[in-house]
C-alpha positions as a Markdown table, in Angstrom:
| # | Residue | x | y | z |
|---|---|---|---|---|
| 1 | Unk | -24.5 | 21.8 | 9.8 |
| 2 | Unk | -24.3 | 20.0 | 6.5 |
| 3 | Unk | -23.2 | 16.0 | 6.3 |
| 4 | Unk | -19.7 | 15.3 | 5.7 |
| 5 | Unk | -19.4 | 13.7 | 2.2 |
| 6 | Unk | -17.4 | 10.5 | 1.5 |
| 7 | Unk | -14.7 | 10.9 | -0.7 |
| 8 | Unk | -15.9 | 9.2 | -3.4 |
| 9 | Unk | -12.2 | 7.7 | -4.6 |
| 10 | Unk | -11.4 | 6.7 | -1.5 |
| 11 | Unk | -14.4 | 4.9 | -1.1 |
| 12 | Unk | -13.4 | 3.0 | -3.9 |
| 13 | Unk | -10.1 | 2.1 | -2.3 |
| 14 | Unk | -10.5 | 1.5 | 0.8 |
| 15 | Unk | -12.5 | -1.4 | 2.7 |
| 16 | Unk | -13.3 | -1.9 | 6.7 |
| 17 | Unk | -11.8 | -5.1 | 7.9 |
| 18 | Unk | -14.4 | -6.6 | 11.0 |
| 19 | Unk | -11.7 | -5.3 | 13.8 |
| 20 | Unk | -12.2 | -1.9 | 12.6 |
| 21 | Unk | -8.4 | -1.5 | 10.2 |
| 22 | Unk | -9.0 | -0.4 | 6.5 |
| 23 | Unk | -7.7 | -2.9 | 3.9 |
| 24 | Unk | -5.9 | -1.1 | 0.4 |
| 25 | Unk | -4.8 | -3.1 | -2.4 |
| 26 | Unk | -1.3 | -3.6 | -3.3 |
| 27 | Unk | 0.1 | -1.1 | -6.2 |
| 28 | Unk | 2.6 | -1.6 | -9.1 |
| 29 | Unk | -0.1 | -4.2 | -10.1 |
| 30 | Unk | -2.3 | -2.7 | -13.1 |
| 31 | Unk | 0.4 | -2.7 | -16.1 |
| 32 | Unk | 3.7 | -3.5 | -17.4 |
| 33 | Unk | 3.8 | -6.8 | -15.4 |
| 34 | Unk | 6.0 | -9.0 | -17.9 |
| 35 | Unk | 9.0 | -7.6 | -16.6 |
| 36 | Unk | 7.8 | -8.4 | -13.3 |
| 37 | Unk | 8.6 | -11.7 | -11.8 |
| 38 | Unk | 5.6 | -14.7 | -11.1 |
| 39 | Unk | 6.2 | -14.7 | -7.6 |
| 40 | Unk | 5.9 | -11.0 | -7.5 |
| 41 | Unk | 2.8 | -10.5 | -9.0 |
| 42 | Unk | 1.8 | -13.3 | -7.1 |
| 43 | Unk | 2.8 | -11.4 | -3.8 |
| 44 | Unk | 0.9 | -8.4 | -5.1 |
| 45 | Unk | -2.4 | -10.1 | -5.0 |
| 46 | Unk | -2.9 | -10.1 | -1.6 |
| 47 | Unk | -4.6 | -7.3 | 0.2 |
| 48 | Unk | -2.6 | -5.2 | 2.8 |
| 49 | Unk | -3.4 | -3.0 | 5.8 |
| 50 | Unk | -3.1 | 0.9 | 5.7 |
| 51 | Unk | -0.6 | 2.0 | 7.9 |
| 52 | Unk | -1.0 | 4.2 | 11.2 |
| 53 | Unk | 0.7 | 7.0 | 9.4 |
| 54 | Unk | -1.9 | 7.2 | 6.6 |
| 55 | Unk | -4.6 | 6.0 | 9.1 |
| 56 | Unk | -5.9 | 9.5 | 10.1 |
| 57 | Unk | -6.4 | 10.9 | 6.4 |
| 58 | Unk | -7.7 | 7.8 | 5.5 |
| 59 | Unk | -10.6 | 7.5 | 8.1 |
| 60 | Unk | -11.1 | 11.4 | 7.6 |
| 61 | Unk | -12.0 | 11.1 | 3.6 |
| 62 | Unk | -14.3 | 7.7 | 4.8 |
| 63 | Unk | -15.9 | 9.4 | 7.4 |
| 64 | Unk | -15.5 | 7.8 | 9.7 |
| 65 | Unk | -14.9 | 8.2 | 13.7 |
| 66 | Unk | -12.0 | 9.5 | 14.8 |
């Protein structure tokens, strides 16, 4: 059987924390940001977590164990 490939935009997405969660960057953060409020963007920086809903699709187009 062939090796799974990565996904290769999802690879570009998508980091492993140490405790094993995948990080994601925050959208609405690329353009039209002078409408958007300083402490917005500034909340926008930040890295979040991927959520247990999305978890599964995410580790499948990573590779990674189930």
């Amino acid at each position: 059987m062939p090796k799974m490939k990565t996904n290769s935009s999802a690879k570009k997405r998508f980091k492993l924390t140490g405790t094993g969660k995948i990080a994601r960057k925050n959208a609405f953060k690329s353009h039209i940001l002078t409408k958007k409020s300083t402490k917005q963007k500034r909340n926008l920086t930040h890295t979040s977590l991927v959520s247990a809903a999305d978890m599964g699709n995410v580790k499948r187009m990573l590779c990674i164990g189930k």
